[in-house]
C-alpha positions as CSV (number, residue, x, y, z in Angstrom):
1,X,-64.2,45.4,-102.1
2,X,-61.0,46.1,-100.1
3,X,-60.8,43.2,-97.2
4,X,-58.5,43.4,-94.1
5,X,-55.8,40.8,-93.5
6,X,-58.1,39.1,-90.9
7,X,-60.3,36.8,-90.0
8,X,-62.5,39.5,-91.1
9,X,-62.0,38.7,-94.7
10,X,-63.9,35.7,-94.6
11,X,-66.7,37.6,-93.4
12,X,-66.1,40.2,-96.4
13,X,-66.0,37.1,-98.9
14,X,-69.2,36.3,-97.8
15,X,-71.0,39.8,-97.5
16,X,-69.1,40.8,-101.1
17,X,-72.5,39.8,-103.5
18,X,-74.6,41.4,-101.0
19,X,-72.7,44.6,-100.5
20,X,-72.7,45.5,-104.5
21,X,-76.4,43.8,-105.0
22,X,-77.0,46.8,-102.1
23,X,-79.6,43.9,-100.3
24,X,-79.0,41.2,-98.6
25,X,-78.8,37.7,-100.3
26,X,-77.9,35.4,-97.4
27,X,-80.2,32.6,-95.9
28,X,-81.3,33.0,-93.0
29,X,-78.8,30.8,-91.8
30,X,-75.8,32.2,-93.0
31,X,-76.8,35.8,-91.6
32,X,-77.2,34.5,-88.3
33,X,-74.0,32.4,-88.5
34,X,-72.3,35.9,-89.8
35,X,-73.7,38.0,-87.5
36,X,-71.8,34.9,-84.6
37,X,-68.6,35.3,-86.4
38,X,-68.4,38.9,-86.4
39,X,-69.7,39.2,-82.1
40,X,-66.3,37.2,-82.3
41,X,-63.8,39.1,-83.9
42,X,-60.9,41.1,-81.9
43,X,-60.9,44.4,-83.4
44,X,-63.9,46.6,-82.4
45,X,-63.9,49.1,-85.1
46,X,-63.6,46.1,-87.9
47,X,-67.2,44.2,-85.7
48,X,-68.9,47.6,-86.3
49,X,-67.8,48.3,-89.1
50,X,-69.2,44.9,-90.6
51,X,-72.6,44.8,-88.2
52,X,-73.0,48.4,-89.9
53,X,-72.7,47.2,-93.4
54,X,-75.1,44.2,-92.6
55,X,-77.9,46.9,-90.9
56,X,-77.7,48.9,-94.2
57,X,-78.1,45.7,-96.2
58,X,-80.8,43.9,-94.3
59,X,-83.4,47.1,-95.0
60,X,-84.7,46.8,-91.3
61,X,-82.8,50.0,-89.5
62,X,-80.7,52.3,-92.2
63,X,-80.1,54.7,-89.9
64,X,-78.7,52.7,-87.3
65,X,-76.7,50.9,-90.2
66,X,-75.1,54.2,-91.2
67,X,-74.3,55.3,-87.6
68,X,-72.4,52.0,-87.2
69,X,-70.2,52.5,-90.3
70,X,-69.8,56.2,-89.8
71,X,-68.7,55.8,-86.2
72,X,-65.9,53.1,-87.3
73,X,-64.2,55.9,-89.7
74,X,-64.1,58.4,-87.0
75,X,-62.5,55.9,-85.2
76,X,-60.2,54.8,-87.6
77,X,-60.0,57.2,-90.5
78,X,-56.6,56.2,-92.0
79,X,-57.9,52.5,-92.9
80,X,-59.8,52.5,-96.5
81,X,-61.4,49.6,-96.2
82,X,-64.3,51.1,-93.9
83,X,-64.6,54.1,-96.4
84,X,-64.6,52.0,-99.4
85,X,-67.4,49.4,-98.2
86,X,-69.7,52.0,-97.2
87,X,-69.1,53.9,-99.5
88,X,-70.0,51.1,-101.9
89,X,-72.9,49.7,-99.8
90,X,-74.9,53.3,-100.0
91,X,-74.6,53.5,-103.6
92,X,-75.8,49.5,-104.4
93,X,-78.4,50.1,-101.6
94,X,-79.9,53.5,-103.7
95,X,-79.0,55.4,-100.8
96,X,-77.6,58.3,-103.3
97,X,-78.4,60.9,-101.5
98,X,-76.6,60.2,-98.4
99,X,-73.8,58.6,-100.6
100,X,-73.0,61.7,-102.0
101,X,-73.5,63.8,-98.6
102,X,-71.1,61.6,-97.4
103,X,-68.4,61.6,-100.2
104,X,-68.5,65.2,-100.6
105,X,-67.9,65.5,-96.4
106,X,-65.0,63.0,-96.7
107,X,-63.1,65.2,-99.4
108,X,-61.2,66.9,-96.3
109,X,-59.6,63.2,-96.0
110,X,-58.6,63.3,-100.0
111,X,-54.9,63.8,-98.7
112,X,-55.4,59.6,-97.0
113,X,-57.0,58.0,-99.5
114,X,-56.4,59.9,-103.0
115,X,-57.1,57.1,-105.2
116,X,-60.2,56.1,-103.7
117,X,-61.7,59.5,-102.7
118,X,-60.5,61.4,-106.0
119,X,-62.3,58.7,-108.1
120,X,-65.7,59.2,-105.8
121,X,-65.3,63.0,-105.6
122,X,-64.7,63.1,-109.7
123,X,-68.0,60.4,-110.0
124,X,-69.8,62.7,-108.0
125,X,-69.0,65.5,-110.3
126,X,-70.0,63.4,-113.0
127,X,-73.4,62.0,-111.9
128,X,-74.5,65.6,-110.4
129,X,-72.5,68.0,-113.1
130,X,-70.8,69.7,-110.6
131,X,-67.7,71.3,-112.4
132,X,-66.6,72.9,-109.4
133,X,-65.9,69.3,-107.7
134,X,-64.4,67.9,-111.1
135,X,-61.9,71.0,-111.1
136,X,-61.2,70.6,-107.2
137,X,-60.1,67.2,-107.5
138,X,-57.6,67.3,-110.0
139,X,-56.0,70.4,-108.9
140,X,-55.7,68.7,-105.2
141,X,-54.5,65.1,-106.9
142,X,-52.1,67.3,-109.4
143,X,-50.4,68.7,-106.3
144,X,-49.9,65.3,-104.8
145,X,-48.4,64.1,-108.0
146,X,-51.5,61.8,-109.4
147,X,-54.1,62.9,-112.1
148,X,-57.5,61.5,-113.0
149,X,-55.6,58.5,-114.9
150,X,-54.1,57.3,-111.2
151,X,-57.4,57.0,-110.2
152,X,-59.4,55.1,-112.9
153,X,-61.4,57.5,-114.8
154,X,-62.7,56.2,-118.2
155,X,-63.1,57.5,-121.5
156,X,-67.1,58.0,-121.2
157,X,-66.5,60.2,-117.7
158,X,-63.8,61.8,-119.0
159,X,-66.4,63.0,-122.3
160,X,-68.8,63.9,-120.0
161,X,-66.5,66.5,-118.0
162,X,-65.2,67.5,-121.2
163,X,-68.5,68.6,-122.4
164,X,-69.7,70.0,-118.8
165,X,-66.7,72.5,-119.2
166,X,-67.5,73.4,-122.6
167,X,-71.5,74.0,-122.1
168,X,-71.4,75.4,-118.6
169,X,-74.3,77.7,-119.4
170,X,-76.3,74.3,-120.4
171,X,-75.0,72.7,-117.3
172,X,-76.2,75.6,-115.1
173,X,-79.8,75.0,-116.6
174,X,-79.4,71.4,-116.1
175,X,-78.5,70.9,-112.3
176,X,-81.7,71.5,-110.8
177,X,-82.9,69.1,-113.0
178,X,-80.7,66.5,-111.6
179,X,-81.3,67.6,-108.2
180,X,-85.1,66.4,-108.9
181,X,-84.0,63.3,-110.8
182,X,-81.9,62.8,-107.3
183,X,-84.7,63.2,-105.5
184,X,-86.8,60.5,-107.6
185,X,-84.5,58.1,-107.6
186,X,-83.2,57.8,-103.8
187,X,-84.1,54.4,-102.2
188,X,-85.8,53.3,-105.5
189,X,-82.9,51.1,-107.0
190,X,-80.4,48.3,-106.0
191,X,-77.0,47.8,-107.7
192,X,-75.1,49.2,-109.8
193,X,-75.7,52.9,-111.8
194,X,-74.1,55.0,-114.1
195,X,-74.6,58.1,-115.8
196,X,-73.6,60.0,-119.3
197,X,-73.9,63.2,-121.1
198,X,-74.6,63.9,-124.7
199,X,-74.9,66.7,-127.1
200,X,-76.7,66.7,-130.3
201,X,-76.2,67.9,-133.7
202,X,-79.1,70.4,-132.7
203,X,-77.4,71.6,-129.8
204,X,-79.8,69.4,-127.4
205,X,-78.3,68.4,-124.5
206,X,-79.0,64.7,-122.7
207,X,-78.4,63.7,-119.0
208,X,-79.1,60.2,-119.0
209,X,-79.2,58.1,-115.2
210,X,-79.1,54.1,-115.6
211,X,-80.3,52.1,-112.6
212,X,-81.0,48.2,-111.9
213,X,-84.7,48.8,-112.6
214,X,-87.0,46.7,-114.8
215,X,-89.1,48.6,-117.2
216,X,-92.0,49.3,-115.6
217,X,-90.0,50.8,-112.2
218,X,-87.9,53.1,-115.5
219,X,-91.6,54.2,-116.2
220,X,-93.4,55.3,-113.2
221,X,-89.7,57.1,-112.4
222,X,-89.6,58.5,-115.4
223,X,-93.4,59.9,-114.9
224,X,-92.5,61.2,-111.2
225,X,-89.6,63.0,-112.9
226,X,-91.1,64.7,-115.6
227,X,-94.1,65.6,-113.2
228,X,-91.8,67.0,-110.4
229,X,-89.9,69.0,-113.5
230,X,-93.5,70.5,-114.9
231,X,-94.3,71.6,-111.2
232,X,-90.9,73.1,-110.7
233,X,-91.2,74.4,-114.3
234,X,-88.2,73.5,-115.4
235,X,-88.7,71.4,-118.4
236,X,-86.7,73.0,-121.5
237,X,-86.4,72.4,-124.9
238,X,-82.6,72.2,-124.8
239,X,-82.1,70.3,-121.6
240,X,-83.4,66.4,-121.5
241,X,-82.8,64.5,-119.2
242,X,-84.4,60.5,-117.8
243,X,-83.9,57.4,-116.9
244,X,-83.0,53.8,-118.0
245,X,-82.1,50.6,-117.2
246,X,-79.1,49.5,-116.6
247,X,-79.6,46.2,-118.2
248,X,-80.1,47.7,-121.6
249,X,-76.2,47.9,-121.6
């Protein structure tokens, strides 16, 4: 979490487990005694900023949640730290959909936060095998002097791209797939994810999503997938693609 040298951080301390559990985990109490602290802080964009973050977390009005954090970047778009929390707090909170609308609208503001954006923009490419966003990013962080290293990619990420350039025709068959697995997945899981890409010996390729999900949630998601796929007929017998959890790891 990035934290403002304020009385804000405090606040931030104690929203931090929440924000990347994507629920809240406060008392009662303490929510209440948060939501006083913040009605008292000086800077307005940093009080909606944080009464956005805690909207999104307690469940009860998303929308008005995102509204709250999206208008304290308009207000002040040069400060990461209210693009970095949401940005952070829609992923944990399985908002993935709108997290990636929202990343792939902020890539206009790459130039202000490269480090931060390039990494989200390259992720995106990554969990949605999107070359074309992969390539965009490191040409634009190239001309600003930086590469994918500047910004924290690691080796699995960097295998996956790899292989997305060297199997586009695969990839092209594959992306509608993951639009469906987006689709099944959206508001179904807190915490962290991950993805990764594999080819076999045979020439099969495997797109694999890992969620905070107990087995029985990997199950019926896993059926609503491979249901939406048969409908949409695009089940293959070189494309597979499902999903895990993230504990197995």
């Amino acid at each position: 979490m990035l934290r403002p040298e304020s009385k804000g951080n405090e606040i931030l301390d104690t929203l931090t487990s929440s924000m990347l559990a994507g629920e809240m985990k406060l008392f009662p109490i303490d929510i209440a005694r948060t939501k006083r602290e913040i009605d008292k802080l000086d800077d307005p964009v940093l009080r909606l900023h944080l009464k956005g973050i805690m909207t999104i977390l307690s469940g009860n009005d998303v929308d008005e949640g995102i509204s709250l954090c999206e208008r304290a970047i308009m207000l002040n778009p040069t400060d990461s730290l209210y693009w970095n929390n949401y940005v952070v707090t829609l992923r944990s909170a399985g908002l993935f959909k709108k997290h990636n609308e929202f990343i792939e609208m902020s890539s206009s503001k790459l130039i202000c936060h490269p480090k931060l954006i390039g990494y989200e923009l390259f992720m995106m490419g990554i969990f949605s095998l999107r070359a074309d966003l992969i390539n965009d990013v490191i040409l634009n962080l190239e001309k600003m002097n930086l590469s994918i290293d500047d910004v924290g990619i690691n080796d699995e990420d960097r295998r996956t791209a790899m292989l997305m350039w060297e199997n586009s025709s695969l990839i092209n068959q594959f992306r509608p797939m993951v639009d469906c697995l987006f689709d099944v997945v959206d508001h179904q899981y807190k915490g962290s994810i991950s993805s990764f890409l594999k080819k076999d010996i045979d020439g099969t390729m495997t797109y694999v999503f890992r969620a905070n999900l107990n087995c029985d949630q990997v199950a019926d998601l896993n059926e609503q997938l491979f249901e939406l796929l048969y409908d949409k007929n695009l089940l293959t017998s070189d494309c597979c693609i499902y999903i895990e959890s993230e504990g197995l790891y």
